[in-house]
mmCIF file as gemmi writes it, N, C-alpha and C atoms, coordinates in Angstrom:
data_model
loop_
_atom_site.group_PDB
_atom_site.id
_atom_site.type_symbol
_atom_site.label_atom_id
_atom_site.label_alt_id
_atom_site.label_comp_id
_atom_site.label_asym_id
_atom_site.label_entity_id
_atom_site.label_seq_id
_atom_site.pdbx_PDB_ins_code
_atom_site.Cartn_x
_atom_site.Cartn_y
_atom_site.Cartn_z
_atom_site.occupancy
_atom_site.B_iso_or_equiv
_atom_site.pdbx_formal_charge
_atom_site.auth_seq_id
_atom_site.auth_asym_id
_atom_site.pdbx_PDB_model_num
ATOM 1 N N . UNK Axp A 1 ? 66.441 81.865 158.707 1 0 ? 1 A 1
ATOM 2 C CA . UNK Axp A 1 ? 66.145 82.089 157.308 1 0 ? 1 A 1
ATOM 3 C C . UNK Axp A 1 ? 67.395 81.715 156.497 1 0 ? 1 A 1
ATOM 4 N N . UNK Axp A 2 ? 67.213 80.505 155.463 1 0 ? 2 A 1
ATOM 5 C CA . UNK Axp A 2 ? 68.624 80.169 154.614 1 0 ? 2 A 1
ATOM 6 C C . UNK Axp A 2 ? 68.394 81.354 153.76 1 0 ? 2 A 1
ATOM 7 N N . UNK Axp A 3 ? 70.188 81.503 153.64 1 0 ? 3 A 1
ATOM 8 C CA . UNK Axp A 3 ? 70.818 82.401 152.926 1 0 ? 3 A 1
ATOM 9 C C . UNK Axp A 3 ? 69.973 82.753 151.097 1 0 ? 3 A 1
ATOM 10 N N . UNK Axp A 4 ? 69.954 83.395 150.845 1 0 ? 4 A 1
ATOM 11 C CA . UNK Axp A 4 ? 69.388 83.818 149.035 1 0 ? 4 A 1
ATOM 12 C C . UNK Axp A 4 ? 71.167 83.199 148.499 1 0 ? 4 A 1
ATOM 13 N N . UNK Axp A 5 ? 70.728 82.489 147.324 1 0 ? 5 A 1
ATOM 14 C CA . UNK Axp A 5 ? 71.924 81.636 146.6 1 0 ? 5 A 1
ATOM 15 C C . UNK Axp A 5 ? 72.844 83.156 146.173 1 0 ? 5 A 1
ATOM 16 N N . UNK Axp A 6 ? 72.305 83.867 145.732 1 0 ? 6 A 1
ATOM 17 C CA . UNK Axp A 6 ? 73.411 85.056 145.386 1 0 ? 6 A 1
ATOM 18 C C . UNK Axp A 6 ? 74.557 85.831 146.61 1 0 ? 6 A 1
ATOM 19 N N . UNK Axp A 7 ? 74.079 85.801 147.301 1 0 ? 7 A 1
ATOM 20 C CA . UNK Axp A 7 ? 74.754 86.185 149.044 1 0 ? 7 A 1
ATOM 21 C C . UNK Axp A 7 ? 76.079 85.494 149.308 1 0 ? 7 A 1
ATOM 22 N N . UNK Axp A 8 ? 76.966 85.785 150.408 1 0 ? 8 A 1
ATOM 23 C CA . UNK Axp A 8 ? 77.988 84.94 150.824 1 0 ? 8 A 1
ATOM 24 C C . UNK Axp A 8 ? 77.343 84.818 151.912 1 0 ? 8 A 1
ATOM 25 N N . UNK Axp A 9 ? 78.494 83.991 152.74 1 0 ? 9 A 1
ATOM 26 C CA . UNK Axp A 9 ? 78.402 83.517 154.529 1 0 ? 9 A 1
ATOM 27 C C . UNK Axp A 9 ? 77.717 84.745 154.871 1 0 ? 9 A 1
ATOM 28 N N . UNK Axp A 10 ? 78.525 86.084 154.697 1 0 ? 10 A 1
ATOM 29 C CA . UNK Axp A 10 ? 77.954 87.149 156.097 1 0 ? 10 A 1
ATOM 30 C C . UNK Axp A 10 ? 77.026 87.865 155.312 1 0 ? 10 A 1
ATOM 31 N N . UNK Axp A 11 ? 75.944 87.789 154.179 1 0 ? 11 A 1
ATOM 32 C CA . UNK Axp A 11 ? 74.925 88.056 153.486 1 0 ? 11 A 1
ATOM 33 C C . UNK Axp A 11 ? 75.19 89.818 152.655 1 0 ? 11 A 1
ATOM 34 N N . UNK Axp A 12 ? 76.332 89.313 152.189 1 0 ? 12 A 1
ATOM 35 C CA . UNK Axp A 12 ? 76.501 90.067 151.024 1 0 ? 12 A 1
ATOM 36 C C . UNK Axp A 12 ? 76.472 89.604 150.143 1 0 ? 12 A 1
ATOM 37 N N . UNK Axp A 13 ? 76.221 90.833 148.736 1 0 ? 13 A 1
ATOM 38 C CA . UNK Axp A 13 ? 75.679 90.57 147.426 1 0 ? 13 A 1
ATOM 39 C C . UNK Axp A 13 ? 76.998 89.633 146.691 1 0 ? 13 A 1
ATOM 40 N N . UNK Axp A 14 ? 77.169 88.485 146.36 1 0 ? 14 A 1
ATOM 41 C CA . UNK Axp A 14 ? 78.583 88.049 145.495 1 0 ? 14 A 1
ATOM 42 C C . UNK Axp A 14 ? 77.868 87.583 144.104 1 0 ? 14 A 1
ATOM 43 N N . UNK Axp A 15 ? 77.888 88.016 143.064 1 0 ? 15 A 1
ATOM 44 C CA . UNK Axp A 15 ? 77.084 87.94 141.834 1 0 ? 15 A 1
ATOM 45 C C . UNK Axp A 15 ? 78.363 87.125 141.263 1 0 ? 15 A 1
ATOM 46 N N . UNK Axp A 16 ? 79.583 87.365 141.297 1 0 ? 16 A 1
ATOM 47 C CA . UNK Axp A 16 ? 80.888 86.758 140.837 1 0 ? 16 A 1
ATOM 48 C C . UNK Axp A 16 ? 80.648 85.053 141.405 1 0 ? 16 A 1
ATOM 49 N N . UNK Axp A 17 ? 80.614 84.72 142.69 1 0 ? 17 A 1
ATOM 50 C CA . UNK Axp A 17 ? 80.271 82.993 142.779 1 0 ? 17 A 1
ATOM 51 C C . UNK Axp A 17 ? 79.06 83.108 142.116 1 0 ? 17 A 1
ATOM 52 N N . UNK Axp A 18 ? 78.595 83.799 142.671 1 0 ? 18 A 1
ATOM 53 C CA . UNK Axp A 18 ? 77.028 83.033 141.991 1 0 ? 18 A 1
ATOM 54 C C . UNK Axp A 18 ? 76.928 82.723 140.371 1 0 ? 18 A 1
ATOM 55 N N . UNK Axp A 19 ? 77.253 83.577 139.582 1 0 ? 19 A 1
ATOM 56 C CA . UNK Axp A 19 ? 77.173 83.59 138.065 1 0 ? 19 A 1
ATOM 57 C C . UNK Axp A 19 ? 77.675 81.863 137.923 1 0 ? 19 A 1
ATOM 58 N N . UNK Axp A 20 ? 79.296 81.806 138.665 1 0 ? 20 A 1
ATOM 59 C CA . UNK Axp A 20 ? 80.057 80.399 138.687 1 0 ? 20 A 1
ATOM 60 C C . UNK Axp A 20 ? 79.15 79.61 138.825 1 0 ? 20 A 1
ATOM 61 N N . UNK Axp A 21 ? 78.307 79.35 139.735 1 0 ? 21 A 1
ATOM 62 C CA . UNK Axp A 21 ? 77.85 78.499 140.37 1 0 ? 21 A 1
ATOM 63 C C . UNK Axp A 21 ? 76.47 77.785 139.994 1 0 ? 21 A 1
ATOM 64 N N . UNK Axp A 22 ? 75.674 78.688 139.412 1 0 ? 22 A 1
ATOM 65 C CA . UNK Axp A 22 ? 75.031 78.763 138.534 1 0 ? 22 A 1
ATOM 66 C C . UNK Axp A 22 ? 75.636 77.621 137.324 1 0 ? 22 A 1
ATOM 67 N N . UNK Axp A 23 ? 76.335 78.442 136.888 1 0 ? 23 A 1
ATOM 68 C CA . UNK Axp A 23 ? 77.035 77.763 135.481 1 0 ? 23 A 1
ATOM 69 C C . UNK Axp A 23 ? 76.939 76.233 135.451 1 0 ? 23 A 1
ATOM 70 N N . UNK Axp A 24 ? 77.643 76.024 137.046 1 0 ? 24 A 1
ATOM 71 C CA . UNK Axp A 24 ? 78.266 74.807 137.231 1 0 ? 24 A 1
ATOM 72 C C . UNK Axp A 24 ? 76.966 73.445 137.242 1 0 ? 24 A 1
ATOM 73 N N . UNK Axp A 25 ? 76.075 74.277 138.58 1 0 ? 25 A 1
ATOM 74 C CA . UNK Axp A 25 ? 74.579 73.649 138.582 1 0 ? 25 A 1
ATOM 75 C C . UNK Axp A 25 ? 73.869 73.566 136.585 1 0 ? 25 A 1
ATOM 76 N N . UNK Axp A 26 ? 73.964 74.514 136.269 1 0 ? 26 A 1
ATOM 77 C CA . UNK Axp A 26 ? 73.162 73.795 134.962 1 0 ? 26 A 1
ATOM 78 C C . UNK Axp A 26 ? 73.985 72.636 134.235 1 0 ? 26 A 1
ATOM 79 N N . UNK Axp A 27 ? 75.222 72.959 133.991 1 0 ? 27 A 1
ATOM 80 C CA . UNK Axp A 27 ? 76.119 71.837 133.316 1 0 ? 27 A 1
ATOM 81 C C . UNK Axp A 27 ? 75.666 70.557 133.697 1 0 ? 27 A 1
ATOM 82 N N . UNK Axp A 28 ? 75.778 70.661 135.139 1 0 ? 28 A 1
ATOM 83 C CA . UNK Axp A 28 ? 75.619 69.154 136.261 1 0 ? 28 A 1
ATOM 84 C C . UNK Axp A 28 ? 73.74 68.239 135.633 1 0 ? 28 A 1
ATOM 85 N N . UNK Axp A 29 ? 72.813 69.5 135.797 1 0 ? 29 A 1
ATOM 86 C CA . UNK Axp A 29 ? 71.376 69.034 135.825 1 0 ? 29 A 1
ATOM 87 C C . UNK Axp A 29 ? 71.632 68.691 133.81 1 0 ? 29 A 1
ATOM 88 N N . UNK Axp A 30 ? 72.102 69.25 133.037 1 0 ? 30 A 1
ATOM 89 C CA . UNK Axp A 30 ? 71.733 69.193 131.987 1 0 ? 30 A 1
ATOM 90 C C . UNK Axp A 30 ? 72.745 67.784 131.991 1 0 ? 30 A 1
ATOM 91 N N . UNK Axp A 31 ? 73.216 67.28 132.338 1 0 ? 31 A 1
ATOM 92 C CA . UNK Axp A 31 ? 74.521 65.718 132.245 1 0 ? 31 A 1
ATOM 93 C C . UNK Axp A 31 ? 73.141 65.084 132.815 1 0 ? 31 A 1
ATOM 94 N N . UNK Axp A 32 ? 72.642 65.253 133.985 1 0 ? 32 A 1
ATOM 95 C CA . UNK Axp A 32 ? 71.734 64.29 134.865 1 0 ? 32 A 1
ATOM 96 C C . UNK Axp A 32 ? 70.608 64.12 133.403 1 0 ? 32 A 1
ATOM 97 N N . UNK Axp A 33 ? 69.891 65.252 133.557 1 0 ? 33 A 1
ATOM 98 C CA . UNK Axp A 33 ? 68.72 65.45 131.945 1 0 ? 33 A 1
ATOM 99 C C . UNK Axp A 33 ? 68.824 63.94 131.236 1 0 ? 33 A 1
ATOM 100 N N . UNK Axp A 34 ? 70.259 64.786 130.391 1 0 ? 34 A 1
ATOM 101 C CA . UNK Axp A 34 ? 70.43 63.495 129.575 1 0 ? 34 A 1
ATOM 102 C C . UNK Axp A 34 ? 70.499 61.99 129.513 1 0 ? 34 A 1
ATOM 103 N N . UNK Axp A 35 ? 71.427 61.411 131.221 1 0 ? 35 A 1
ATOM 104 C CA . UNK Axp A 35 ? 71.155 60.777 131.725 1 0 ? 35 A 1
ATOM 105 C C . UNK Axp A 35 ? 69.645 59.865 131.702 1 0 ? 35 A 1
ATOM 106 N N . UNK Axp A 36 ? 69.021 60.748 132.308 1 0 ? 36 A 1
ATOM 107 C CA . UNK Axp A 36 ? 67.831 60.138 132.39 1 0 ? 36 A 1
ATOM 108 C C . UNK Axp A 36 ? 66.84 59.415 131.07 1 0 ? 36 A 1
ATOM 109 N N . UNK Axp A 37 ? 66.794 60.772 130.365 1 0 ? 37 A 1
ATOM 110 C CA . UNK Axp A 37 ? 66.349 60.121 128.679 1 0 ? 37 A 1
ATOM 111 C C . UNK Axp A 37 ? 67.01 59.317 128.433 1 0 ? 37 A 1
ATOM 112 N N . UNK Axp A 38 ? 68.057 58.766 128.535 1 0 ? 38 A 1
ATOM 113 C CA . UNK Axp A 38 ? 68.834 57.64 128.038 1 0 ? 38 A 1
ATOM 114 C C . UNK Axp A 38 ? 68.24 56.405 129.026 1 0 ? 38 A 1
ATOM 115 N N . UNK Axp A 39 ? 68.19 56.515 130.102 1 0 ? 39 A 1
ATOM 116 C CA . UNK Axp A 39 ? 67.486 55.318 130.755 1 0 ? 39 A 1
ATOM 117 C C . UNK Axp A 39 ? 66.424 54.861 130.489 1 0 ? 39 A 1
ATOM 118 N N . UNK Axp A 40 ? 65.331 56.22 130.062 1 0 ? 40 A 1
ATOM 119 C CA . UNK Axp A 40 ? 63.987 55.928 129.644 1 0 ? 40 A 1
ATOM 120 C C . UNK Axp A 40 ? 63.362 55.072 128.497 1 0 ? 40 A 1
ATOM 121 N N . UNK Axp A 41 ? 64.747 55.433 127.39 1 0 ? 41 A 1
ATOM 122 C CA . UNK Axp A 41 ? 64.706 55.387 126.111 1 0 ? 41 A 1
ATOM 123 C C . UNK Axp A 41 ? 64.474 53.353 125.812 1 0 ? 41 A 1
ATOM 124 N N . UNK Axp A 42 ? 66.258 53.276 126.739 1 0 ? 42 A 1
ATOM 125 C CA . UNK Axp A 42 ? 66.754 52.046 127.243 1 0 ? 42 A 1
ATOM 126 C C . UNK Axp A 42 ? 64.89 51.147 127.586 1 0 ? 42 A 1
ATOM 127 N N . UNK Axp A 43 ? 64.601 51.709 129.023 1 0 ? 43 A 1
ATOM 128 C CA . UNK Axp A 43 ? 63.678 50.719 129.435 1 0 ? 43 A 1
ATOM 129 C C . UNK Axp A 43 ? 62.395 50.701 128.818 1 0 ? 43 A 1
ATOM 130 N N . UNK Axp A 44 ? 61.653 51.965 127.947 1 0 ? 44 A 1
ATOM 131 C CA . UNK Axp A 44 ? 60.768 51.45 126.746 1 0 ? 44 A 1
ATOM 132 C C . UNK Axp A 44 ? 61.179 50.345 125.927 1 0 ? 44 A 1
ATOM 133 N N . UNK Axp A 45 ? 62.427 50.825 125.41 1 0 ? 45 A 1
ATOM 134 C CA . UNK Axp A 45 ? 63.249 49.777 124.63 1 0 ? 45 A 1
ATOM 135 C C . UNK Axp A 45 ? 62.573 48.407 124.912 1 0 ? 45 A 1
ATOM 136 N N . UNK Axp A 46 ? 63.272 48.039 126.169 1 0 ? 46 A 1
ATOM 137 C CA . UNK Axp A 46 ? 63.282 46.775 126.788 1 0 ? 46 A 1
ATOM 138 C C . UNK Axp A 46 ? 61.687 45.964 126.792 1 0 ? 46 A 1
ATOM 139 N N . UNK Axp A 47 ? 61.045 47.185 127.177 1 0 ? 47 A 1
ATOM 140 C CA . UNK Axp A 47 ? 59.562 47.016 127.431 1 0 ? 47 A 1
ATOM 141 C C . UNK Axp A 47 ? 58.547 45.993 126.032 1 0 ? 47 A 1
ATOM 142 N N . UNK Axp A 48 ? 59.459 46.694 125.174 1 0 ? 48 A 1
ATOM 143 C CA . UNK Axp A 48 ? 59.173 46.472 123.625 1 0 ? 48 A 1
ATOM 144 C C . UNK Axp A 48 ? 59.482 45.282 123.013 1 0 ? 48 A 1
ATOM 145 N N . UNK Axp A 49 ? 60.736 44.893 123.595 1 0 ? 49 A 1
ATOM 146 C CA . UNK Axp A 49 ? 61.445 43.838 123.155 1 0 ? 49 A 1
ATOM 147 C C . UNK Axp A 49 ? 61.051 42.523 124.027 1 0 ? 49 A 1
ATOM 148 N N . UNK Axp A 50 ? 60.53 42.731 125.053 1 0 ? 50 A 1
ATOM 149 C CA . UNK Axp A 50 ? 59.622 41.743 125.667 1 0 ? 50 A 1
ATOM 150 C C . UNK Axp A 50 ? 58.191 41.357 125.832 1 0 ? 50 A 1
ATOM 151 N N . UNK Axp A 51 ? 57.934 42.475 124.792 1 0 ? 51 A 1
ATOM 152 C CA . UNK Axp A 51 ? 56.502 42.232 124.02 1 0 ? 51 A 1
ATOM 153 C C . UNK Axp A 51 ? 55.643 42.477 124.895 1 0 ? 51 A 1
ATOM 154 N N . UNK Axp A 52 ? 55.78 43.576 125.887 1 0 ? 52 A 1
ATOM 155 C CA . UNK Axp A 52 ? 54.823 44.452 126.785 1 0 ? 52 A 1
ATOM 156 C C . UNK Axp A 52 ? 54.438 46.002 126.052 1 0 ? 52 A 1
ATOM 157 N N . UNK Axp A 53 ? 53.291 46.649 126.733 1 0 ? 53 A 1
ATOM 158 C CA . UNK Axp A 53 ? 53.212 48.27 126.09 1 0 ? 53 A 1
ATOM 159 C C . UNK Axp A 53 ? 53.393 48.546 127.997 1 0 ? 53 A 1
ATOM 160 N N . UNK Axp A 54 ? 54.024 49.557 127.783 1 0 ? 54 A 1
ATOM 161 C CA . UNK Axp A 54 ? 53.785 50.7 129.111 1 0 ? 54 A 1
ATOM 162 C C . UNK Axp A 54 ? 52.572 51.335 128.711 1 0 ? 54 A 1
ATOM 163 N N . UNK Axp A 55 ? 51.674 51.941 129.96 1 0 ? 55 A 1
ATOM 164 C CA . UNK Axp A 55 ? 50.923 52.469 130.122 1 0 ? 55 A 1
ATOM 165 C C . UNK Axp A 55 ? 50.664 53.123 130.796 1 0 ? 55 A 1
ATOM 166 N N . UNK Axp A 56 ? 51.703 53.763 131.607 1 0 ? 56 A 1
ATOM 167 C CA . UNK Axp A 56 ? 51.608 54.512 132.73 1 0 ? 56 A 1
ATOM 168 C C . UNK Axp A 56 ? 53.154 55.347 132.011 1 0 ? 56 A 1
ATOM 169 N N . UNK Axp A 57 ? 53.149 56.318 132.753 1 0 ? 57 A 1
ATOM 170 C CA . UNK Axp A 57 ? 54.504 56.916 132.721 1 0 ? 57 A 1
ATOM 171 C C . UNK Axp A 57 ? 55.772 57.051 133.742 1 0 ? 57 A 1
ATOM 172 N N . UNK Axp A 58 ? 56.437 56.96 133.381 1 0 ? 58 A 1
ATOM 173 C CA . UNK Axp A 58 ? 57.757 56.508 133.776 1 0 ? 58 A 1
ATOM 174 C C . UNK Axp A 58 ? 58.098 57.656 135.41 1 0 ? 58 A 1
ATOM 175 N N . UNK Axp A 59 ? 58.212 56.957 136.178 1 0 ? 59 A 1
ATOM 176 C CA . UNK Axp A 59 ? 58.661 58.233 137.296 1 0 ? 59 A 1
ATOM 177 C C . UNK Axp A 59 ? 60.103 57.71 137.927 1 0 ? 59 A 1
ATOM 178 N N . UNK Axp A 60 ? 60.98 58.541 138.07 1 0 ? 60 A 1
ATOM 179 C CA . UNK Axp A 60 ? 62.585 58.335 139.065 1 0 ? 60 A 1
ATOM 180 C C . UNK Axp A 60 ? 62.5 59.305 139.452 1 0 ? 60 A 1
ATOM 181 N N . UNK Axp A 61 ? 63.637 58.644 140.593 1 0 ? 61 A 1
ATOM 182 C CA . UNK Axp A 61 ? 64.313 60.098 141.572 1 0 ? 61 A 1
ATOM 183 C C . UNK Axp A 61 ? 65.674 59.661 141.703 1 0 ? 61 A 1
ATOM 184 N N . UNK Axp A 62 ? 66.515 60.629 141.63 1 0 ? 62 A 1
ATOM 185 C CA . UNK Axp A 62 ? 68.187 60.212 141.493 1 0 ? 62 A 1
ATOM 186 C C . UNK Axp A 62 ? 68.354 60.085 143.428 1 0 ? 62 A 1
ATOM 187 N N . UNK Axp A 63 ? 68.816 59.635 143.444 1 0 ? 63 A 1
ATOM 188 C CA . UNK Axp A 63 ? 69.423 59.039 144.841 1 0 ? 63 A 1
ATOM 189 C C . UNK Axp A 63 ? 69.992 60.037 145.176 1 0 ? 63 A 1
ATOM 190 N N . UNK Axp A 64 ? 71.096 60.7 144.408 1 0 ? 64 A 1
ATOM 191 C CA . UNK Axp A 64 ? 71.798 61.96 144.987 1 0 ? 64 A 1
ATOM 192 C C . UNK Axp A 64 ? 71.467 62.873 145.205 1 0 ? 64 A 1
ATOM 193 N N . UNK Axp A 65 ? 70.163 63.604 144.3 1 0 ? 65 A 1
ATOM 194 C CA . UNK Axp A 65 ? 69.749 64.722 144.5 1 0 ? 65 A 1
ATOM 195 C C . UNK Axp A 65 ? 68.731 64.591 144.974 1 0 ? 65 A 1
ATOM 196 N N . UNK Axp A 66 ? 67.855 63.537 144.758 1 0 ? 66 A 1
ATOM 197 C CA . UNK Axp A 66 ? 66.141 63.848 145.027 1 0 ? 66 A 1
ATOM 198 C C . UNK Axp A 66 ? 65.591 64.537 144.267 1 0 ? 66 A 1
ATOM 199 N N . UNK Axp A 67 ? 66.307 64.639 143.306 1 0 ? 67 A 1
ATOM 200 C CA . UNK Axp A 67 ? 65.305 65.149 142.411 1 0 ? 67 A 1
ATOM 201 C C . UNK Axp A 67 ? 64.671 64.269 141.526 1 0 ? 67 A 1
ATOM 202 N N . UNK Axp A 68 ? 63.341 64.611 141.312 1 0 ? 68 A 1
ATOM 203 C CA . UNK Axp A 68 ? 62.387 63.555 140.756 1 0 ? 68 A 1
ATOM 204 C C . UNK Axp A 68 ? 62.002 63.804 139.072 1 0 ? 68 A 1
ATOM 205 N N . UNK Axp A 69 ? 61.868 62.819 138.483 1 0 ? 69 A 1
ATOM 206 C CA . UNK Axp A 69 ? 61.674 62.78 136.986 1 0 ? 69 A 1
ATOM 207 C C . UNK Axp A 69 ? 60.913 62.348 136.398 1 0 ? 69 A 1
ATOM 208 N N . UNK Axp A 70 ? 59.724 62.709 135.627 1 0 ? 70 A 1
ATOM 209 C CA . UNK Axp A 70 ? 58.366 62.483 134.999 1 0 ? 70 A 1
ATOM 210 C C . UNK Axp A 70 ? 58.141 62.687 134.078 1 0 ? 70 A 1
């Protein structure tokens, strides 16, 4: 069974990393966020300027995380 994110190694309560860590993870996803709208923005852009419509919606996944975007 993996550890609960609030826990240390030997599965005690550490609310002190975690609060950190936390922090750190949203900073990181909210940089990626933005990231992404900016790519999207970019390749409608492009879409536009080459005198196509999209019609489907846009899907990625960052390489690093796997996390996926829709």
């Amino acid at each position: 069974m993996p550890p609960k994110p609030w826990e240390n190694a030997e599965g005690y309560t550490d609310p002190t990393a975690y609060t950190a860590l936390r922090h750190i993870q949203q900073e990181e996803n909210a940089e990626l966020d933005a990231k992404v709208n900016t790519l999207i923005k970019v390749l409608k852009y492009i879409v536009s300027l080459s005198g196509f419509e999209l019609i489907n919606r846009i899907e990625l996944r960052d390489k690093k995380s796997g996390r996926c975007f829709r």
